[in-house]
C-alpha positions, 0 to 999 in steps of 0.5 A: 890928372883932375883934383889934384894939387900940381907941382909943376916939374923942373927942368932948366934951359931955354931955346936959342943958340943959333935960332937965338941969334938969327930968328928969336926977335922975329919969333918973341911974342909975349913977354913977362912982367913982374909977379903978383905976390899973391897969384890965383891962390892967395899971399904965400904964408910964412915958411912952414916947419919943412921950409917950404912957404905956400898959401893958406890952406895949404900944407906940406908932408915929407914922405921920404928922406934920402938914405933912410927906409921909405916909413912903413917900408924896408927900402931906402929912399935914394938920393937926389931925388929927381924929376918925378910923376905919380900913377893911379893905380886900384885903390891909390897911386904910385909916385916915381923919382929919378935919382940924380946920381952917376953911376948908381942913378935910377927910379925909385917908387912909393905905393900910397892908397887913396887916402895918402898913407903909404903902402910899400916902396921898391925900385923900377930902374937901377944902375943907370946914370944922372937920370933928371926928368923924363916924362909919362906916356899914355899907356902908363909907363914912366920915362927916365931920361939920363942927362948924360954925352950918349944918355939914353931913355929908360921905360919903366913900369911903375906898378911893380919892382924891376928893371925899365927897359932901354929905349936907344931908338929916343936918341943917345944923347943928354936927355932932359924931358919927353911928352907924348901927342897920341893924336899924332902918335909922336913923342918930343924930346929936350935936350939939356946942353948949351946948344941943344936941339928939339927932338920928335920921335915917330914909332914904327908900330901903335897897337890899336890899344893905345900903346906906342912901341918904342923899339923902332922909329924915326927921329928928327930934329926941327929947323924953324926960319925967321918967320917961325915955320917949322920942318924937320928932317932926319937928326944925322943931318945938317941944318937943325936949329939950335935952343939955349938949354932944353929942360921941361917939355909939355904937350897939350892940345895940339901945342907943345911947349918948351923951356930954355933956361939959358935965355928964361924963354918958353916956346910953342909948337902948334903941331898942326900948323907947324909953327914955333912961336915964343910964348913967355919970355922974361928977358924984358923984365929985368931983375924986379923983385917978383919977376920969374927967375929961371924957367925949368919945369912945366905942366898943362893943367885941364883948364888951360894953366901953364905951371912953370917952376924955377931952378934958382937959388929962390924957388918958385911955382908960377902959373901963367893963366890962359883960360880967360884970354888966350892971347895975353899972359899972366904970370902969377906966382902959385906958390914959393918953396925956400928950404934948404937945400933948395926943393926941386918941384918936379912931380906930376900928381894923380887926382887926389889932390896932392902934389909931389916935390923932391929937393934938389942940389945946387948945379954946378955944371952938366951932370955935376952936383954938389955934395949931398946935402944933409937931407934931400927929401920928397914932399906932398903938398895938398891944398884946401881946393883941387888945382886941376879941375877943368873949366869950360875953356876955349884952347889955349894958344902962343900970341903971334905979334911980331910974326909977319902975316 
């Protein structure tokens, strides 16, 4: 994921319901602070002709509108474009894109070369329903999650036209997003309901290639006490700590970050220690002008920079800066995206430099959208200097003020 420009996906919901209301003081450990307008990649430019306002350099593409034929191409581009990821493939890429759509939801696929221009477009998962985000796997599959009562998780080869396999081993309920630790060989999950729960899959089987088999395993739920130590237990037990909106998730580095949007907070679980720690919360901000809005999707970059992306009526990339320090935050704003209907960054891109976008529809309630909007599309966005590129950087980590020693 080197040399690319990151959008980070989106996700909406945050961590507390009853950790909220017994343990989230002693857990707070940074808060945000207004914005900067400019951030690490200069003053945003006026909106360009797709709406979409970003800084110098840089520009926007439309690749695909729903209802109409991918260009180049005779399959039509679906609706509500979703949480998205892009593989490389020989000579090129692959993007994938959820359809936010009940009933007839699923995962559609656009083949570029290496050069951006498009090369065929097909279908990886059909017939499914409200499929948001999901997540990619080492191994080089994408997993559409269905954020729906009893939603499953759907593997799916990006590579080529078929059907993505049911995986009811992840746990049937309302999925939002997954990331992977092959180190540990674990999967975690979201959950994006009111009083959701944090989720981690252990396969019975990781073949000796690197591929997890997502046929059997055990899934827990995490319980977490006041001074942030974590366990976990089977998930038909009693006793799991509650989150205030799961929505995007990230694994880097022996940390696994979680957004809530109901409480506008980003969480981290240091794996190793087995602590769970708020990482950036916006609550002490207040309405400022520039200040982060609701947190939803994010991304660890190579060198260290956490992206987050906002689910709200004004659209923004943010990126919090962890490289120089690690136990201080910098919100910077990355980029504003501002059409109409409001764009939903949720793409992962592959080392060429681009990033993906998909627009969005206002959210009403769970699994329920409005009307579809005159054009939804799926953007890529390439800047004038790689996003991604790693940098001599010591592991990023969550502050620990406020947690007793």
């Amino acid at each position: 994921m080197e040399d690319m420009q990151r959008r980070a996906f989106l996700t909406g919901a945050l961590v507390t319901g009853s950790l909220g209301a017994a343990h989230a003081g002693a857990l707070t450990a940074a808060v945000a602070t207004p914005m900067a307008e400019g951030g690490p990649y200069g003053e945003l430019e006026p909106a360009d002709a797709n709406g979409i306002r970003l800084p110098a350099g840089f520009t926007s593409r439309v690749v695909a509108t729903s209802g109409e034929p991918v260009p180049g191409t005779g399959f039509e581009w679906h609706r509500a474009p979703d949480g998205a990821a892009t593989f490389p493939v020989p000579g090129g890429f692959v993007l994938v894109s959820n359809s936010e759509v009940s009933g007839t939801g699923g995962v559609g696929a656009i083949h570029f070369d290496r050069d951006g221009t498009i090369v065929d477009a097909y279908s990886i998962l059909s017939g499914t329903s409200i499929n948001c985000a999901g997540g990619v796997t080492p191994w080089g599959t994408w997993l559409s999650c269905e954020e729906i009562v009893g939603g499953l998780v759907y593997e799916c080869d990006p590579t080529k036209a078929g059907q993505g396999i049911p995986r009811p081993k992840l746990g049937e309920f309302v999925h939002e997003a997954v990331t992977v630790d092959s180190f540990r060989k674990q999967l975690y999950l979201s959950q994006d309901i009111p009083q959701s729960r944090f989720w981690r899959f252990t396969p019975s089987n990781w073949r000796d290639d690197g591929v997890g088999v997502l046929d059997d395993g055990v899934l827990e739920t995490l319980r977490v006490d006041g001074a942030g130590n974590v366990t976990w237990a089977d998930h038909r037990t009693n006793g799991a700590s509650t989150f205030n909106g799961g929505e995007g998730i990230w694994y880097d580095r022996g940390f696994v970050y979680l957004a809530t949007k109901g409480d506008g907070r980003i969480w981290a679980l240091d794996v190793h220690a087995q602590r769970l720690e708020v990482f950036y919360d916006r609550a002490p901000v207040g309405p400022a002008p520039n200040s982060p809005l609701g947190v939803d999707g994010l991304l660890v970059s190579p060198n260290g920079d956490l992206f987050v992306s906002e689910d709200a009526s004004r659209v923004r990339l943010g990126v919090v800066r962890r490289h120089d320090r690690p136990d201080r935050l910098w919100p910077r704003r990355a980029g504003l995206v501002q059409p109409v209907p409001r764009p939903r960054p949720d793409v992962h891109g592959p080392a060429d430099g681009r990033a993906r976008t998909s627009d969005g529809r206002p959210r009403r309630g769970l699994g329920e959208r409005d009307s579809r909007p005159a054009d939804e599309r799926s953007h890529v966005l390439q800047g004038r200097r790689p996003l991604l590129r790693r940098r001599n950087v010591s592991v990023p980590h969550a502050r620990r003020a406020g947690l007793p020693n």
